[in-house]
C-alpha positions as CSV (number, residue, x, y, z in Angstrom):
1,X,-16.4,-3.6,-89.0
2,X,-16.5,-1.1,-86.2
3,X,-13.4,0.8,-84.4
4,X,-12.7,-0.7,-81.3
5,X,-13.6,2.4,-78.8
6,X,-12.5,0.8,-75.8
7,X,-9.0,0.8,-76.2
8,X,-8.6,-2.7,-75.7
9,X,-7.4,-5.3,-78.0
10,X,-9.3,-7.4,-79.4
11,X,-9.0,-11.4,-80.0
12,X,-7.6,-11.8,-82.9
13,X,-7.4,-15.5,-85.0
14,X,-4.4,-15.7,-87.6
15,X,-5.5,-18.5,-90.4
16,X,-3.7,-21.3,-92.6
17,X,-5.8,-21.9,-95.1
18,X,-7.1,-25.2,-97.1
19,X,-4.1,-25.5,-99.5
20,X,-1.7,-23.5,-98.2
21,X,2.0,-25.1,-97.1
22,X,3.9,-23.4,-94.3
23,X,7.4,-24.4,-93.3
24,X,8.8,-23.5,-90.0
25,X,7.7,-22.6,-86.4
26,X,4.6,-20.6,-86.2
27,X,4.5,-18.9,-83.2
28,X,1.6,-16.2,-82.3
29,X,0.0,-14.6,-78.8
30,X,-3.0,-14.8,-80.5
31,X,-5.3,-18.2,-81.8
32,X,-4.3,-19.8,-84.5
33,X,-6.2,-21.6,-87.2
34,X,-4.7,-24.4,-89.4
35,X,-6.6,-25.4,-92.6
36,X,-3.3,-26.3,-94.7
37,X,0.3,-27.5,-93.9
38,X,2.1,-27.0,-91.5
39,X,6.0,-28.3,-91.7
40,X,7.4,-27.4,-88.3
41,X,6.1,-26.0,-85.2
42,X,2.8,-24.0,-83.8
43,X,3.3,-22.3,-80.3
44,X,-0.1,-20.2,-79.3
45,X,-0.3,-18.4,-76.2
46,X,-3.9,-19.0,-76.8
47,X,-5.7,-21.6,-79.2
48,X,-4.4,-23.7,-81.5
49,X,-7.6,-25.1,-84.1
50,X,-6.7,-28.1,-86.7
51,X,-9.5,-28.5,-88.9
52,X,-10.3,-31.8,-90.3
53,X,-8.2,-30.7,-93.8
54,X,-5.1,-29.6,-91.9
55,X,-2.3,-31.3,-91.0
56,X,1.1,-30.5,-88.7
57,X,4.1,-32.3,-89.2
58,X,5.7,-31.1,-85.9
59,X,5.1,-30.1,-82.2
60,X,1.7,-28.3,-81.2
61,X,1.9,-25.7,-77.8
62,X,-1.1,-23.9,-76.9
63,X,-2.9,-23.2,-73.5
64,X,-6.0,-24.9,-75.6
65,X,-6.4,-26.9,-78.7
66,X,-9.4,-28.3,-80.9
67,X,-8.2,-31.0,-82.9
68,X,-10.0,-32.5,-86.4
69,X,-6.9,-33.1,-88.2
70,X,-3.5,-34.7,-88.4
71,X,-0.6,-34.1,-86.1
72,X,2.4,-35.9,-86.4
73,X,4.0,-35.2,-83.5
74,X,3.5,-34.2,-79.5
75,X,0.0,-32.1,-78.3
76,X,1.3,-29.8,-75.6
77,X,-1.5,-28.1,-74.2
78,X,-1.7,-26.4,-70.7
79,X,-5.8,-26.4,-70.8
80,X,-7.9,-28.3,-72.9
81,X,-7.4,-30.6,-75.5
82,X,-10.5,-31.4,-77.6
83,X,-9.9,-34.3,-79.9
84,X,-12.5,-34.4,-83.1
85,X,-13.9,-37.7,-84.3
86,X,-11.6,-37.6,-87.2
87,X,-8.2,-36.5,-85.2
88,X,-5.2,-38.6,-85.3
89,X,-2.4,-38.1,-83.0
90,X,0.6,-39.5,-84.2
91,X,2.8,-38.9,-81.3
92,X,2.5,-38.1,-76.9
93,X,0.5,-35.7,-75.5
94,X,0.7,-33.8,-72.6
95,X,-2.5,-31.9,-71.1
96,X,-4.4,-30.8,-68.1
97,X,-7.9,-31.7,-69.6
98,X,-9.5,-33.6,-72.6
99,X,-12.6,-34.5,-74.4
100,X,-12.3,-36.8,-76.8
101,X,-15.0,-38.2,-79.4
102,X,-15.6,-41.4,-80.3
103,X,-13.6,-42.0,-83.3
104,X,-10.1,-40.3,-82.4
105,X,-7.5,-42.0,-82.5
106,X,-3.8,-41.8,-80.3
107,X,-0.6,-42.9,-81.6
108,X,1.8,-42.7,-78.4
109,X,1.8,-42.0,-74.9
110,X,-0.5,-39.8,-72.9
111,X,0.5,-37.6,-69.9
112,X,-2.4,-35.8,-68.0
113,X,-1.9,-33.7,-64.9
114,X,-3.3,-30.9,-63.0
115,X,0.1,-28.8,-63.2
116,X,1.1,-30.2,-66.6
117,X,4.2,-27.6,-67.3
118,X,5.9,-29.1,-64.5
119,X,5.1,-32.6,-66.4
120,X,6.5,-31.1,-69.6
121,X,9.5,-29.5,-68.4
122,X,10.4,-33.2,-66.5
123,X,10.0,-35.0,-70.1
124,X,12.5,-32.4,-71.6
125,X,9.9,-30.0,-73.6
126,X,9.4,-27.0,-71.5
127,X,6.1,-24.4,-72.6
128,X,6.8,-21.2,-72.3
129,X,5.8,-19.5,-68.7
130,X,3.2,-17.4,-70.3
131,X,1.4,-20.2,-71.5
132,X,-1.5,-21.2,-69.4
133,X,-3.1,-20.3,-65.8
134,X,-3.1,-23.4,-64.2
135,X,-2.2,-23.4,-60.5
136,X,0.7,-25.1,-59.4
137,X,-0.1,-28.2,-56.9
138,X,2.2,-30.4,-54.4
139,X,0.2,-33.0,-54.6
140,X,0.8,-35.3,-57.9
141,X,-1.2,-38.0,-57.3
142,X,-3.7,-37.3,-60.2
143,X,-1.3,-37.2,-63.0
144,X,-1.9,-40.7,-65.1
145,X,0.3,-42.0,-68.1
146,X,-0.1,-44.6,-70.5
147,X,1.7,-45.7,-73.3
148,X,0.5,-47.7,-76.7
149,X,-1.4,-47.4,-79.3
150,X,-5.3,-46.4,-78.4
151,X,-8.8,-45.7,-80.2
152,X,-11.4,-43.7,-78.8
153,X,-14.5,-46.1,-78.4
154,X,-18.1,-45.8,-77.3
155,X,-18.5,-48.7,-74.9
């Protein structure tokens, strides 16, 4: 690996691997990858990646996430949300964007808005400022909720 001459940090991604438990809140300025358990918490001031092996059993904030695995518990992500075919949410989420592949499925309600802190912090989960770039807007008309049980389908 080369020295970093620029004097600049580089990105850095910390990494849970396949078989590994972790219990309590995770919380990193960097990306994060989860491979393993997790029993508690991830925060990520930047990416938050579940692979299709990994599972949380808690609360996910990120600016951005890629989801493959299991989450039980709410998706707070200030960005974008990528849901894999073989995700499964178990629990609300809350995010600015989302893709979602056929085959992903949603356990609970779903809160999407351009300025979704302001979202979270109403619903009594606040993200930390850093989190995000997203510009505040007055207008509110484009947030959209639903509640219930879903599964992503190819019409």
């Amino acid at each position: 690996m080369s020295a970093n001459k620029s004097g600049k940090n580089l990105p850095s991604v910390n990494m849970i691997s396949e078989g590994t438990e972790l219990k309590g809140t995770l919380e990193t300025k960097n990306d994060v990858r989860i491979a393993g358990t997790l029993d508690g918490e991830a925060k990520a001031e930047g990416k938050v990646i579940v692979s299709s092996t990994g599972k949380v059993k808690g609360n996910i904030e990120a600016v951005d996430a890629d989801i493959a695995g299991n989450i039980d518990g709410e998706v707070r992500v200030t960005n974008k949300l990528i849901l894999r075919k073989s995700a499964t949410i178990e629990g609300d989420i809350y995010t600015k964007t989302i893709l979602a592949e056929e085959g992903s499925q949603i356990n609970g309600s779903f809160h999407m808005s351009e300025d979704i802190k302001e979202e979270i912090k109403k619903n009594g989960s606040g993200l930390s400022s850093k989190l995000g770039s997203s510009k505040s807007k007055d207008d509110k008309s484009d947030k959209s909720v639903s509640k219930g049980k879903s599964k992503v389908k190819k019409d």
